[in-house]
C-alpha positions in Angstrom: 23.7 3.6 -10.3 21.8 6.9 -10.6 19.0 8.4 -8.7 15.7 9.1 -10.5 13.1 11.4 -8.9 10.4 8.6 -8.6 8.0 9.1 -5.9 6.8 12.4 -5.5 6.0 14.2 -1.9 2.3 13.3 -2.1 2.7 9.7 -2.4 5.4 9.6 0.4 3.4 11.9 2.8 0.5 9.6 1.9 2.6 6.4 2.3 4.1 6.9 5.9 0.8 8.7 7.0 -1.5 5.8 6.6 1.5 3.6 7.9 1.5 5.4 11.3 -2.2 5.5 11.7 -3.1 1.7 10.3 -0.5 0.7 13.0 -1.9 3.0 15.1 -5.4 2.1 15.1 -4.6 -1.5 15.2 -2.2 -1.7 18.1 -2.1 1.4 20.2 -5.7 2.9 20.1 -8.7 1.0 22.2 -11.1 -0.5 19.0 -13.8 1.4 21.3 -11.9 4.4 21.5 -12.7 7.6 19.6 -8.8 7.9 18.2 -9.5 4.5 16.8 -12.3 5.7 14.7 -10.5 8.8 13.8 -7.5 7.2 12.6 -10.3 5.1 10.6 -11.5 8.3 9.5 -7.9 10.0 8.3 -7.3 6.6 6.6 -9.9 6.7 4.3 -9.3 10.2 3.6 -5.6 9.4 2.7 -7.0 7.0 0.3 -9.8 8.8 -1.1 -7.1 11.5 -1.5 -4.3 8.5 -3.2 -7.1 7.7 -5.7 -7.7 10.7 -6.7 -4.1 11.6 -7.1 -3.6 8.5 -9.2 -5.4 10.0 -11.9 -4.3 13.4 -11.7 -1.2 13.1 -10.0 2.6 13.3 -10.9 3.8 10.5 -13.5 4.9 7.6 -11.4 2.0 8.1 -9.1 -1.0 7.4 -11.9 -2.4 4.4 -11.9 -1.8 3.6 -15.6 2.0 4.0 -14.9 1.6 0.5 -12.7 -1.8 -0.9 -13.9 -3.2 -4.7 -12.6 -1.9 -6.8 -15.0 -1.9 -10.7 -13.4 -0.3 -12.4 -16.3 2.9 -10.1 -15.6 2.7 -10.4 -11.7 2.8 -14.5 -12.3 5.7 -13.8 -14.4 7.5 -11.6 -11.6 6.5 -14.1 -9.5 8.4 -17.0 -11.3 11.6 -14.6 -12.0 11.9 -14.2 -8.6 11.6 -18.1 -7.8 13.8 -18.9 -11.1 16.7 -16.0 -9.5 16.5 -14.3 -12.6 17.8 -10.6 -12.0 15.4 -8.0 -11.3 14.4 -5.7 -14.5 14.2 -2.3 -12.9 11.2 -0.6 -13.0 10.7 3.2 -12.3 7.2 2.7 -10.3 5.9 -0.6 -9.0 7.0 -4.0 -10.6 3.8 -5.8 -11.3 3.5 -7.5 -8.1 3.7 -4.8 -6.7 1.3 -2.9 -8.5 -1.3 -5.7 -7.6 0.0 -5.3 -4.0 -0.8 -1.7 -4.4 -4.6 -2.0 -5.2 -4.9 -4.5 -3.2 -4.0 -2.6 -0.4 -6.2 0.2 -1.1 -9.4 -1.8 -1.5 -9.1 -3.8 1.8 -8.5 -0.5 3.4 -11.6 1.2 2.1 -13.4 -2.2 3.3 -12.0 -1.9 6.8 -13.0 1.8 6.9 -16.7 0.9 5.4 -17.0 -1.8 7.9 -16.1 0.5 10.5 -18.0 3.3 9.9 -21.2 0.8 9.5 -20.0 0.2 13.0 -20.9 3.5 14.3 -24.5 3.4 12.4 -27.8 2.8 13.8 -28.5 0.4 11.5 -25.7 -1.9 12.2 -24.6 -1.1 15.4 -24.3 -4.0 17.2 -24.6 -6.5 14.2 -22.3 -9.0 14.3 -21.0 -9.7 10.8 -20.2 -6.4 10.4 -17.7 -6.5 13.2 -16.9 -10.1 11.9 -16.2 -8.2 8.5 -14.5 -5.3 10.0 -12.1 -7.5 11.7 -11.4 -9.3 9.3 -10.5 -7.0 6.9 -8.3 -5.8 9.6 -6.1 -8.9 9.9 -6.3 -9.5 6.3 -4.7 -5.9 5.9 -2.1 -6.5 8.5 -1.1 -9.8 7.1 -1.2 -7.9 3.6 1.6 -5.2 4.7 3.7 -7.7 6.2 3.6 -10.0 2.8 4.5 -6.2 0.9 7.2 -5.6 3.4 8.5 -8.9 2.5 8.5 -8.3 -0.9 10.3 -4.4 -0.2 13.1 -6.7 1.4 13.1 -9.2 -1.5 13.1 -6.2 -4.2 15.7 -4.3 -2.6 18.1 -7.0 -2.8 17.4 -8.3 -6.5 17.4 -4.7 -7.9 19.9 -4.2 -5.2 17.9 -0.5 -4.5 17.0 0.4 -1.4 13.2 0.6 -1.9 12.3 1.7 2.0 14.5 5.3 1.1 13.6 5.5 -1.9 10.2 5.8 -0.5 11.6 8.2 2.3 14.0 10.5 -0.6 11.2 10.0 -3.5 14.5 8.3 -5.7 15.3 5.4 -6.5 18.7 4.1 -7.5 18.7 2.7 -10.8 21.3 1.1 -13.2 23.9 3.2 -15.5 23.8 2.3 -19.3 26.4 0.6 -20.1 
């Protein structure tokens, strides 16, 4: 194995940023509380920023480097069932990629929600908490199924994916 510079500081300050404050908001800070809605706030800045950066960004970090492709995430999907060894790929495997933008939009839909939260207009309304909330658990439950699927990764491709994301490389095959 070799390491390749894959993840650059952006997307790693990015990355364990909005993992401290998601977790923060959700389980330390009171939903009430002003350090709930300012970790609400940074969040959505973080992504705003991580959208922006994956269009002008460093190489691994554009979007076109991992686009949505479903066909290829089903296939992942069945090579990981079948126990077919992992083909090593320099920025997110394809489920991962659709792990990726999935993550971003139902964060930008728990920040929305929140922020409508706060407005005159829908303070108060109750399916806009309902949505906020939501979006909240579905989020949650969404970082714990990509967590899974770091673990699962790491051992097919056997790379460690969690300091890859903490070094910006990633281990990857020698020629032979």
């Amino acid at each position: 194995m070799h390491q390749v510079a894959v993840w650059d500081m952006f997307v790693r300050i990015f990355h364990w940023s909005l993992v401290l404050l998601f977790f923060s908001a959700f389980f330390l800070f009171d939903d009430e509380g002003a350090a709930h809605r300012y970790a609400g706030y940074a969040v959505l800045g973080l992504v705003g920023a991580r959208i922006v950066w994956g269009f002008i960004g460093t190489r691994h970090a554009r979007f076109f480097s991992f686009p949505p492709n479903l066909s290829a995430a089903l296939q992942h999907l069945k090579a990981i069932r079948s126990g077919e060894k992992e083909k090593v790929t320099l920025s997110h495997n394809p489920l991962g990629a659709l792990m990726i933008y999935n993550l971003l939009a139902s964060l930008i839909l728990v920040c929305l929600s929140g922020i409508m939260m706060t407005l005159d207009q829908f303070w108060g309304v109750a399916w806009v908490e309902e949505v906020h909330e939501l979006a909240a658990n579905y989020t949650l439950f969404c970082v714990a199924l990509h967590v899974l699927g770091v673990i699962i990764e790491s051992r097919r491709s056997k790379t460690n994916l969690v300091l890859a994301m903490i070094t910006g490389k990633k281990g990857v095959p020698d020629e032979e």
